[in-house]
mmCIF file as Biopython writes it, N, C-alpha, C and O atoms, coordinates in Angstrom:
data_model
#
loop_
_atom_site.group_PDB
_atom_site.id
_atom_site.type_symbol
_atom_site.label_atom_id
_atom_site.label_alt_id
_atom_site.label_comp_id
_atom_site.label_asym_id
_atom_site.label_entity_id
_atom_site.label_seq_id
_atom_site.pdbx_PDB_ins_code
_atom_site.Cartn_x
_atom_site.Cartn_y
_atom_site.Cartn_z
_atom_site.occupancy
_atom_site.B_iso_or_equiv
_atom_site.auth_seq_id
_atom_site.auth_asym_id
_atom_site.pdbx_PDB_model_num
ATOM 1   N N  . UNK A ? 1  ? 0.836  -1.210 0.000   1.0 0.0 1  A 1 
ATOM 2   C CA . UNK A ? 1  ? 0.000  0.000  0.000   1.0 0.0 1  A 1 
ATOM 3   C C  . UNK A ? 1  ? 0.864  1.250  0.000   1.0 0.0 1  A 1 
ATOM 4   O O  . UNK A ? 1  ? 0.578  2.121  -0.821  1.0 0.0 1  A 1 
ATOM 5   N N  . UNK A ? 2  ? 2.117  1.481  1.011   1.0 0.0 2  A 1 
ATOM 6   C CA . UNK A ? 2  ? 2.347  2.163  0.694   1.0 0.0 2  A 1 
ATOM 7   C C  . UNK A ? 2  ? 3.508  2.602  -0.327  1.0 0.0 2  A 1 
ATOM 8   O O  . UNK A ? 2  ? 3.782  3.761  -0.639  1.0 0.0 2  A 1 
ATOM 9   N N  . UNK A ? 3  ? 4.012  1.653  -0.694  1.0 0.0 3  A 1 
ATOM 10  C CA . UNK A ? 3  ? 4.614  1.967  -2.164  1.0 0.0 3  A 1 
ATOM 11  C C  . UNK A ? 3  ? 3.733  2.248  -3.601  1.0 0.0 3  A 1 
ATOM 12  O O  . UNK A ? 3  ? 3.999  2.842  -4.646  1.0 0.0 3  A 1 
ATOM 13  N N  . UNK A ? 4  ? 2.786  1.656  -3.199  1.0 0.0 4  A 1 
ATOM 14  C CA . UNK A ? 4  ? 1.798  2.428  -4.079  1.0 0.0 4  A 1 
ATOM 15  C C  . UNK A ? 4  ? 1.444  3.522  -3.770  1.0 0.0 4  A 1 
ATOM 16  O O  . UNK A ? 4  ? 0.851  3.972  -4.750  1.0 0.0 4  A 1 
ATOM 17  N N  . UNK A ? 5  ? 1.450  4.342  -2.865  1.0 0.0 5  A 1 
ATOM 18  C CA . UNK A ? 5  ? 0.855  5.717  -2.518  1.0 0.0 5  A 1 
ATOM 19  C C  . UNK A ? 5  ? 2.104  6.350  -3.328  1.0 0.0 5  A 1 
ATOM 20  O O  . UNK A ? 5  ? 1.947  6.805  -4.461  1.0 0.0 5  A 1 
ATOM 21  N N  . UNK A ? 6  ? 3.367  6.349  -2.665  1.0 0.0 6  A 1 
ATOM 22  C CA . UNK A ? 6  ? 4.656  6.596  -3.142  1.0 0.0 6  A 1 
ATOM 23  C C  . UNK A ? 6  ? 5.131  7.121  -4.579  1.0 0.0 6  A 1 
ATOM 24  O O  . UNK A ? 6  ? 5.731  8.166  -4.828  1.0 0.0 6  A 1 
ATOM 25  N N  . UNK A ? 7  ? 4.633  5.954  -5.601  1.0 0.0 7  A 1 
ATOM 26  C CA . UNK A ? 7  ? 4.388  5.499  -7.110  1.0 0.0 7  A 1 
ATOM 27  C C  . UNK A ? 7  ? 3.559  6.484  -7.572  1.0 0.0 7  A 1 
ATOM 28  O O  . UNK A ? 7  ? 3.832  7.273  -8.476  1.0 0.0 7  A 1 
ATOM 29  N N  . UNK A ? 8  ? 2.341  6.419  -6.817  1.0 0.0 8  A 1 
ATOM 30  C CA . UNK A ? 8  ? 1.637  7.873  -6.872  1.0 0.0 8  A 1 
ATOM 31  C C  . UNK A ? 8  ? 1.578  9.069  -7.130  1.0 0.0 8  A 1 
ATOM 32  O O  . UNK A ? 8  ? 0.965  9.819  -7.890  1.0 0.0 8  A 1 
ATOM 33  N N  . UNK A ? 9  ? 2.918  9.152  -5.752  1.0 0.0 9  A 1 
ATOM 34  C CA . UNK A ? 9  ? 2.880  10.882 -6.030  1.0 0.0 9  A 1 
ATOM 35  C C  . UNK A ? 9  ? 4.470  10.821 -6.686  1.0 0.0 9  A 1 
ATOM 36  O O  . UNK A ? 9  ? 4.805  11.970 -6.974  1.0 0.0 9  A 1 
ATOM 37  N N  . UNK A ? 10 ? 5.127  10.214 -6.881  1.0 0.0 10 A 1 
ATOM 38  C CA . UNK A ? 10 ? 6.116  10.650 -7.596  1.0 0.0 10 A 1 
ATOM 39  C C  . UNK A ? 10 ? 5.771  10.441 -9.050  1.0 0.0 10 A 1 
ATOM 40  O O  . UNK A ? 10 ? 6.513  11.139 -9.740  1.0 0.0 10 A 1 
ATOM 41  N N  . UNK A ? 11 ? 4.867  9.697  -9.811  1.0 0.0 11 A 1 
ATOM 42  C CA . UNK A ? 11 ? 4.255  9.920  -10.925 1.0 0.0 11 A 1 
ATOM 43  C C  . UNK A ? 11 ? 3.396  11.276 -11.680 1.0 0.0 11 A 1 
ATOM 44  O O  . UNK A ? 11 ? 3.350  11.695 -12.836 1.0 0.0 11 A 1 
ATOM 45  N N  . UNK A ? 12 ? 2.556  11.839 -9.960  1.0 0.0 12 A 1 
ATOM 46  C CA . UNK A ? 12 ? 2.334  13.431 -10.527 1.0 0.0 12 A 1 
ATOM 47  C C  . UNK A ? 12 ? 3.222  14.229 -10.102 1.0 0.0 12 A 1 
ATOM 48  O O  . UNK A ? 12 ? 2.826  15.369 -10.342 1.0 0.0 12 A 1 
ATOM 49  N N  . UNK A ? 13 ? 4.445  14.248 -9.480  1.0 0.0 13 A 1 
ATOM 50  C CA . UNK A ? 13 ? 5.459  14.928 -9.418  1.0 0.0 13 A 1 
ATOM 51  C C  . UNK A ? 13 ? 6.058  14.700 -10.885 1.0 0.0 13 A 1 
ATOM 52  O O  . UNK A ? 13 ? 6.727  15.655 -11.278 1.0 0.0 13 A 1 
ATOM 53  N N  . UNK A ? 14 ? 5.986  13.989 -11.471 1.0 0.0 14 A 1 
ATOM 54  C CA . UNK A ? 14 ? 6.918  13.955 -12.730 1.0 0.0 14 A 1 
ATOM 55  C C  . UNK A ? 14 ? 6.047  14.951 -14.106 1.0 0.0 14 A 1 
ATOM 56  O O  . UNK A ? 14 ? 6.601  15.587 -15.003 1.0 0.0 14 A 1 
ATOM 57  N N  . UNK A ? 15 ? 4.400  14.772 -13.830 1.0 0.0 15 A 1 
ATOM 58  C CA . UNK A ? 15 ? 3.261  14.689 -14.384 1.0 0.0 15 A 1 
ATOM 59  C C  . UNK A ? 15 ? 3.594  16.441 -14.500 1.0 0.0 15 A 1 
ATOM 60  O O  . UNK A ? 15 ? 3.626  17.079 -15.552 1.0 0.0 15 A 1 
ATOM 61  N N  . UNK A ? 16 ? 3.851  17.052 -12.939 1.0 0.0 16 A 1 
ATOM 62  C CA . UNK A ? 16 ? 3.861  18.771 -13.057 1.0 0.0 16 A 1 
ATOM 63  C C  . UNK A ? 16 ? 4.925  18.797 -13.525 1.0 0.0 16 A 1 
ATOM 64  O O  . UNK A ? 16 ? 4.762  19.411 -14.579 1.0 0.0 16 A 1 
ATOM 65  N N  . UNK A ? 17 ? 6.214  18.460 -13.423 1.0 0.0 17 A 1 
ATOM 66  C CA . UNK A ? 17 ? 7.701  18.772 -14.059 1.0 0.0 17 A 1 
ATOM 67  C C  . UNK A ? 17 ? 7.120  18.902 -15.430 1.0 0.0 17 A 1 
ATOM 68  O O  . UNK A ? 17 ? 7.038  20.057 -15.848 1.0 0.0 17 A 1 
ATOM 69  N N  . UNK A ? 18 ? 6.583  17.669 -16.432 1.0 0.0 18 A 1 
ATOM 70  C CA . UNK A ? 18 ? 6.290  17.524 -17.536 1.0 0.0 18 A 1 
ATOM 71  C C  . UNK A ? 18 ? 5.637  18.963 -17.869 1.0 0.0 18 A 1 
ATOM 72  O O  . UNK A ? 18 ? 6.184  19.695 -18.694 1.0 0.0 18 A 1 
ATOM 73  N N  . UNK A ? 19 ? 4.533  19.322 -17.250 1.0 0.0 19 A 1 
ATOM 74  C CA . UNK A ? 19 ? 3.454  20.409 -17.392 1.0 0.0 19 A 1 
ATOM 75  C C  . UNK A ? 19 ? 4.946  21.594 -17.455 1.0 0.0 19 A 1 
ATOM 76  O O  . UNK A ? 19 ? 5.531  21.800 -18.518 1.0 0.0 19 A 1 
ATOM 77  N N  . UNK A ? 20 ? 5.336  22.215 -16.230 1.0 0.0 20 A 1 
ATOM 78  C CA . UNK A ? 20 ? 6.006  22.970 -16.210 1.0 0.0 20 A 1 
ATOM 79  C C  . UNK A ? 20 ? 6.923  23.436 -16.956 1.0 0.0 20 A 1 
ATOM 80  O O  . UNK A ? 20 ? 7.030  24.648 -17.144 1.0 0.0 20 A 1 
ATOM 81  N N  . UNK A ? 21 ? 8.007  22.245 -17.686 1.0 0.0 21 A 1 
ATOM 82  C CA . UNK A ? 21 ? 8.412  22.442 -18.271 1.0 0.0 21 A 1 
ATOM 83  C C  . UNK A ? 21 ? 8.322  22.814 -19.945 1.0 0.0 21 A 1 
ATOM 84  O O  . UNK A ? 21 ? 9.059  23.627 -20.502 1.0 0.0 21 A 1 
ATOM 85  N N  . UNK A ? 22 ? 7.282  22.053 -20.580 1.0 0.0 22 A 1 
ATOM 86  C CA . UNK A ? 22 ? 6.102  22.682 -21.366 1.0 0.0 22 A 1 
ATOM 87  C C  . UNK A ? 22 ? 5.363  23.948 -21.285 1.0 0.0 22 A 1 
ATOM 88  O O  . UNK A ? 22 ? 4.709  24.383 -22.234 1.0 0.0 22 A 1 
ATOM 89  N N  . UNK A ? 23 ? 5.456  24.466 -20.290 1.0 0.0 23 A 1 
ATOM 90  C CA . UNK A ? 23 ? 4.929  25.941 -19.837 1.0 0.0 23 A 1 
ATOM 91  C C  . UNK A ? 23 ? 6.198  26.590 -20.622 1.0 0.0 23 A 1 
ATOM 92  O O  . UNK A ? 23 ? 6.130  27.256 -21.655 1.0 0.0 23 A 1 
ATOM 93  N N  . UNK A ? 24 ? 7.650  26.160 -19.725 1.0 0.0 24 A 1 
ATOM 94  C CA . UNK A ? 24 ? 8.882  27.398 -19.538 1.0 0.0 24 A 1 
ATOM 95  C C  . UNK A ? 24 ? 9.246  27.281 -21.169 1.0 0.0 24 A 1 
ATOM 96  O O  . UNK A ? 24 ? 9.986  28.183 -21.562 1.0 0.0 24 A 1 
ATOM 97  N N  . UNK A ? 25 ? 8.857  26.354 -22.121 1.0 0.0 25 A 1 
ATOM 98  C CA . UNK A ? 25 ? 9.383  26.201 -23.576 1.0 0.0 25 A 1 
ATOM 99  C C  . UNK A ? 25 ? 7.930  27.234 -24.203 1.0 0.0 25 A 1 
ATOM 100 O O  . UNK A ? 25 ? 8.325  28.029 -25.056 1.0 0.0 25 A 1 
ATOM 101 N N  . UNK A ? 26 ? 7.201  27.283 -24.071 1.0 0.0 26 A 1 
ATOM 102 C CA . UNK A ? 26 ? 6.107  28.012 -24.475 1.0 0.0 26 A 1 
ATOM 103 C C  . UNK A ? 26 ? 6.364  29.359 -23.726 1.0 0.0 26 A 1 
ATOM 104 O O  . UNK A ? 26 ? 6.166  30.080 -24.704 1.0 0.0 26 A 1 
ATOM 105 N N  . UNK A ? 27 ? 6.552  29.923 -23.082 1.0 0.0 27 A 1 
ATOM 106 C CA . UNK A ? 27 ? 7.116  31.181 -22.483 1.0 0.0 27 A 1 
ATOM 107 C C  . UNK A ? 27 ? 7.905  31.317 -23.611 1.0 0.0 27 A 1 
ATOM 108 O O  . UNK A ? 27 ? 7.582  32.211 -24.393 1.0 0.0 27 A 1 
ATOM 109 N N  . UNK A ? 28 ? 9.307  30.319 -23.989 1.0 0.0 28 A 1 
ATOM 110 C CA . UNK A ? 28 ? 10.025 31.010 -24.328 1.0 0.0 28 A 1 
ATOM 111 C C  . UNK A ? 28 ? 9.609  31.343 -26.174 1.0 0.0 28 A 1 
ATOM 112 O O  . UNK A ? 28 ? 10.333 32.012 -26.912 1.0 0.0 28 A 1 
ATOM 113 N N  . UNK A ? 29 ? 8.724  30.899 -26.457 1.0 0.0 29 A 1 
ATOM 114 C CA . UNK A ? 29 ? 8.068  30.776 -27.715 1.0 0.0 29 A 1 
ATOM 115 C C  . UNK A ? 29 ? 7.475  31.946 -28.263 1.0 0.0 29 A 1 
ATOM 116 O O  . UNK A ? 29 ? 7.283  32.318 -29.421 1.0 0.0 29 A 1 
ATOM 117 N N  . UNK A ? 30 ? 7.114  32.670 -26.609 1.0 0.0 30 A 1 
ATOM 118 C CA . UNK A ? 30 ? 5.671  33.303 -26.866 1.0 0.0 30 A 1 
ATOM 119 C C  . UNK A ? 30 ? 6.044  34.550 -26.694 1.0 0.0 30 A 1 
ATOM 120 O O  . UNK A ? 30 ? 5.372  35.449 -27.201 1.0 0.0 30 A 1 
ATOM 121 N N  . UNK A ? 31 ? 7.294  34.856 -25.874 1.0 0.0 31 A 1 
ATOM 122 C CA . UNK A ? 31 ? 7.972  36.521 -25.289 1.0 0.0 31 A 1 
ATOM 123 C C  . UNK A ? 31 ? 8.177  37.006 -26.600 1.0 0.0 31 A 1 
ATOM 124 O O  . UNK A ? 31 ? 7.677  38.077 -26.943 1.0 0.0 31 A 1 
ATOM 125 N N  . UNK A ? 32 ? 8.897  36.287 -27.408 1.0 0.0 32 A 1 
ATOM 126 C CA . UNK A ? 32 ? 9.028  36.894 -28.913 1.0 0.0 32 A 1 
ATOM 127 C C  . UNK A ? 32 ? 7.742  37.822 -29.584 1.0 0.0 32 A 1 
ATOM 128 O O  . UNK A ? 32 ? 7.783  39.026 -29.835 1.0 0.0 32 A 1 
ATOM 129 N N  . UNK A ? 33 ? 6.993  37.211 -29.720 1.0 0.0 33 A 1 
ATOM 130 C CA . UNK A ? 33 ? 5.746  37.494 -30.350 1.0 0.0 33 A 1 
ATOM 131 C C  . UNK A ? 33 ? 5.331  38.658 -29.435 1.0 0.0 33 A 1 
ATOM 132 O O  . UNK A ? 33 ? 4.960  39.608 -30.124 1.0 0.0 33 A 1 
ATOM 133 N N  . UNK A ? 34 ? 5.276  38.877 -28.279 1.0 0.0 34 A 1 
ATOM 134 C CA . UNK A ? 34 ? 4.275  39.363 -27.594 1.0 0.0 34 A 1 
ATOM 135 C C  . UNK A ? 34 ? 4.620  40.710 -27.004 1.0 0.0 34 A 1 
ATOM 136 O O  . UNK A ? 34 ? 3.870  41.638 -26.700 1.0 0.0 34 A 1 
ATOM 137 N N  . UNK A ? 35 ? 6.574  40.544 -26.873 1.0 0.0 35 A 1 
ATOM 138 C CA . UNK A ? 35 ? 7.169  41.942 -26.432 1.0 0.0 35 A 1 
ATOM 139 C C  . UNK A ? 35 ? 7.882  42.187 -27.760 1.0 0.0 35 A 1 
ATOM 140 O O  . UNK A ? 35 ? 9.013  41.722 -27.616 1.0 0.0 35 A 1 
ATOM 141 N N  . UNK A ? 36 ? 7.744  42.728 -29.055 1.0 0.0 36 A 1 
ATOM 142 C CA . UNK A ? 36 ? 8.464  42.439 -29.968 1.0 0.0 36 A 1 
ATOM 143 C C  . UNK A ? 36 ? 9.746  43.864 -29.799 1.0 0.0 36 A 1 
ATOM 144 O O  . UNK A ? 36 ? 10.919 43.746 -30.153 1.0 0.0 36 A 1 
ATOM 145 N N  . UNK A ? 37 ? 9.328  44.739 -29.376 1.0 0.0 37 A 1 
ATOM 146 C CA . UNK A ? 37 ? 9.981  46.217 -29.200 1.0 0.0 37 A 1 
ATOM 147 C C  . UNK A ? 37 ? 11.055 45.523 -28.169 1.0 0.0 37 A 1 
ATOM 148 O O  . UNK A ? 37 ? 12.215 45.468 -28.577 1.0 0.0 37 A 1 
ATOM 149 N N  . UNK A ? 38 ? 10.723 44.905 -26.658 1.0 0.0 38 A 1 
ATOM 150 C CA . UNK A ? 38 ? 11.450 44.985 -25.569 1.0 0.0 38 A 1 
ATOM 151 C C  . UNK A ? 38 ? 12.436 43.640 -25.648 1.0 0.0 38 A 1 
ATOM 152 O O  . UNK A ? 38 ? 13.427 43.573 -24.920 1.0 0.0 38 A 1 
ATOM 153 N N  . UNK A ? 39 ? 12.056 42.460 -26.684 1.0 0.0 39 A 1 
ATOM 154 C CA . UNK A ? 39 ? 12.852 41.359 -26.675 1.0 0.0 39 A 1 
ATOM 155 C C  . UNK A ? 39 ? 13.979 41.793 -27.437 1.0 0.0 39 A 1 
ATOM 156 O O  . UNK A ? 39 ? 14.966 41.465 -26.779 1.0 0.0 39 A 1 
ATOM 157 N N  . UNK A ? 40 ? 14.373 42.421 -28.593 1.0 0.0 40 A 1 
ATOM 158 C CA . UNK A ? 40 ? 15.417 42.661 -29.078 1.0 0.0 40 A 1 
ATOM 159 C C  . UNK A ? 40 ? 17.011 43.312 -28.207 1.0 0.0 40 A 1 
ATOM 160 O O  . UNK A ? 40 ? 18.180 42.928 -28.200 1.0 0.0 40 A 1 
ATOM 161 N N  . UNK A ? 41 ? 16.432 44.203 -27.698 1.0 0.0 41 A 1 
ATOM 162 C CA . UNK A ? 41 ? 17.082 45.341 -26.744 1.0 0.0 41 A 1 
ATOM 163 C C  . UNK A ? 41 ? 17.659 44.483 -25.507 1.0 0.0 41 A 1 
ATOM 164 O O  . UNK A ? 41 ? 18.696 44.845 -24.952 1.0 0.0 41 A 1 
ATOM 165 N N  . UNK A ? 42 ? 17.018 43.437 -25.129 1.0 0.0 42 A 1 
ATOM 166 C CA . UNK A ? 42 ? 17.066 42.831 -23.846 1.0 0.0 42 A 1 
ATOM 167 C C  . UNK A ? 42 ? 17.898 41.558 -24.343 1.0 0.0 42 A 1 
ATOM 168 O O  . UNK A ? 42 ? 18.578 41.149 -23.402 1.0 0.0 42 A 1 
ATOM 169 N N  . UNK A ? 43 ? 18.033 40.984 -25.207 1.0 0.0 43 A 1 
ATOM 170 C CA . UNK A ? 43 ? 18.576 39.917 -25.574 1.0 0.0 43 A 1 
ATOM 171 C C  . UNK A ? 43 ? 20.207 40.569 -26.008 1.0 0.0 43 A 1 
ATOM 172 O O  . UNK A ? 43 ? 21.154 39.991 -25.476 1.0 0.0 43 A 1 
ATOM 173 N N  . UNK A ? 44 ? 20.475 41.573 -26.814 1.0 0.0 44 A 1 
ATOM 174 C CA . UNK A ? 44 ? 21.769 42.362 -26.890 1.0 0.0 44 A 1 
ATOM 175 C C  . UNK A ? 44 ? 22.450 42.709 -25.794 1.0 0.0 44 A 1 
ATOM 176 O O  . UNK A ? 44 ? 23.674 42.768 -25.682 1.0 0.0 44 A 1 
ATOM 177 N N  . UNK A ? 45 ? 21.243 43.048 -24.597 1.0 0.0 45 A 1 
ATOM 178 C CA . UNK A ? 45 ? 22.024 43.404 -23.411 1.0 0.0 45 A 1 
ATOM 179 C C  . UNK A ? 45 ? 22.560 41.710 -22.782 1.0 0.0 45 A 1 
ATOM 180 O O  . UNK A ? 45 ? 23.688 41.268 -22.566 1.0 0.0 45 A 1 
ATOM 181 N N  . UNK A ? 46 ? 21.370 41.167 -22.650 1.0 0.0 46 A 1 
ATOM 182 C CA . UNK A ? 46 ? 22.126 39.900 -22.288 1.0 0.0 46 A 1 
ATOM 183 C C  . UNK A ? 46 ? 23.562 38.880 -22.712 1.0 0.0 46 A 1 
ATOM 184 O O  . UNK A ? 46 ? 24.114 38.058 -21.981 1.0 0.0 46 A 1 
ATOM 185 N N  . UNK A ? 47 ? 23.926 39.263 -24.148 1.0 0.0 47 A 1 
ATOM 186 C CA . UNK A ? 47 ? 24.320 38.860 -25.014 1.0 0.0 47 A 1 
ATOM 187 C C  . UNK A ? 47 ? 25.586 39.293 -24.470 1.0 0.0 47 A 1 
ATOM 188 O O  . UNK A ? 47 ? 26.448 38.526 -24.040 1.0 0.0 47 A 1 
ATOM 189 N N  . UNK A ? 48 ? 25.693 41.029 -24.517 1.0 0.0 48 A 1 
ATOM 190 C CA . UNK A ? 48 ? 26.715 41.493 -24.346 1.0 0.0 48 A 1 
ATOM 191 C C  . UNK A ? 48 ? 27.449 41.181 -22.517 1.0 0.0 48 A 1 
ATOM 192 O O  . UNK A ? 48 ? 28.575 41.163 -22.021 1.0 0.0 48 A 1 
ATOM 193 N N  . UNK A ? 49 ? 26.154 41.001 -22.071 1.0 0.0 49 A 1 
ATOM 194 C CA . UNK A ? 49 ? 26.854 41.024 -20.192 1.0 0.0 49 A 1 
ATOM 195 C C  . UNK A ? 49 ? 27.747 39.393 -20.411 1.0 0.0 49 A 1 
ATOM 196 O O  . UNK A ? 49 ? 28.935 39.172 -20.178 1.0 0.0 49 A 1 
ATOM 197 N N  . UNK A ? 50 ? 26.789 38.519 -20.883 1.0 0.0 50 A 1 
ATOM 198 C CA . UNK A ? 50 ? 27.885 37.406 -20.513 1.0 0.0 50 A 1 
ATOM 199 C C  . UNK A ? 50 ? 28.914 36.813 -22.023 1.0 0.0 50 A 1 
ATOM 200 O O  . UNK A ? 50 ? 29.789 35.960 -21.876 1.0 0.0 50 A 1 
#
């Protein structure tokens, strides 16, 4: 029983990683499109700091 509870929640622990990380790739999909003025400017600065 309780390795099945266990199995459980580390299956929707993997379930939100999956979600989440599908979120942070769609963020990064979507800033383009959506700040088009502020992504250019901000990516040069980044570019140049490191």
């Amino acid at each position: 029983m309780f390795d099945f509870v266990c199995n459980h929640m580390s299956a929707k622990v993997n379930g939100l990683k999956t979600i989440y990380n599908s979120i942070q790739v769609l963020k990064i999909f979507l800033l383009p499109l959506t700040r088009k003025p502020i992504s250019a400017p901000s990516l040069a600065r980044v570019r140049y700091r490191y």
